[in-house]
C-alpha positions in Angstrom: 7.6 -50.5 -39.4 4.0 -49.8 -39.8 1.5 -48.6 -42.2 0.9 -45.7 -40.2 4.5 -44.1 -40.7 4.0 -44.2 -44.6 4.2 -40.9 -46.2 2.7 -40.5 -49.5 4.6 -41.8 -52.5 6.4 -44.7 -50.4 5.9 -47.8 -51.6 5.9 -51.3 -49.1 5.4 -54.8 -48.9 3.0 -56.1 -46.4 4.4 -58.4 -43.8 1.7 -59.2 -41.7 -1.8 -57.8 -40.4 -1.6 -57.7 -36.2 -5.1 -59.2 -35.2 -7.8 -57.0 -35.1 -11.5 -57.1 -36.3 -10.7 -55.9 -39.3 -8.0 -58.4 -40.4 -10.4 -60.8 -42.2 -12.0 -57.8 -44.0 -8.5 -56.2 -44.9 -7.2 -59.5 -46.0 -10.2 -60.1 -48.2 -9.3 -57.1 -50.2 -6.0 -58.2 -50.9 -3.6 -57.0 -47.9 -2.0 -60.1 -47.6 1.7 -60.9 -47.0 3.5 -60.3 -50.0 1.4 -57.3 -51.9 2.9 -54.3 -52.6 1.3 -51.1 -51.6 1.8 -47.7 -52.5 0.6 -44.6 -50.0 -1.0 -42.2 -51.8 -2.0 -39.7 -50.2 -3.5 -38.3 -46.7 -6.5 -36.3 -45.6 -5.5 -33.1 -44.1 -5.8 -33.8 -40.6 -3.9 -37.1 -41.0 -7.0 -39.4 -40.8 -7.5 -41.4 -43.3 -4.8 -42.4 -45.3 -4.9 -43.8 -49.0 -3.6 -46.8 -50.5 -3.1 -48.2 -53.7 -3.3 -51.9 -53.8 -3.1 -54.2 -56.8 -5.7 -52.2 -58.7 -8.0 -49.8 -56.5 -7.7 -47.0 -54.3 -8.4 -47.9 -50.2 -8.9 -45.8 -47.7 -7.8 -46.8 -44.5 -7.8 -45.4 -40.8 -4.2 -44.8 -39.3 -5.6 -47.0 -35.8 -5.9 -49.7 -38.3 -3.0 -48.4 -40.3 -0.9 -49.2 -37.6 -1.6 -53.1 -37.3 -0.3 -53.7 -40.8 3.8 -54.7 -40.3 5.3 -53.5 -43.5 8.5 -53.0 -45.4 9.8 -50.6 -47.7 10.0 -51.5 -51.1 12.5 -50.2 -53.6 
């Protein structure tokens, strides 16, 4: 599953980050294998999504959405 089928208030786990320009960048600010993510919310076309990670808010196109593997947490 990707990033881009989150709905807001699921939580994940990233997996992996598909390579892309952004990878470095993304990974930089901590979406790294292992980190738990929470959607929060979407703009109301769709595009961009928000993210919680660790402890900030990011907001994130669903074209690079879709590169981040994750899984749904519990």
């Amino acid at each position: 599953m990707t990033l881009k089928e989150g709905k807001p208030g699921m939580n994940f786990t990233v997996l992996s980050i598909g390579d892309s320009e952004l990878k470095e960048r993304l990974m930089t600010m901590g979406l790294i294998p292992g980190t738990k993510i929470k959607v929060l919310r979407s703009a109301p076309l769709g595009d961009p999504m928000a993210i919680g990670i660790r402890s900030y808010n990011l907001a994130l196109r669903r074209e690079d959405a879709e590169k981040i593997e994750v899984q749904q947490a519990g």
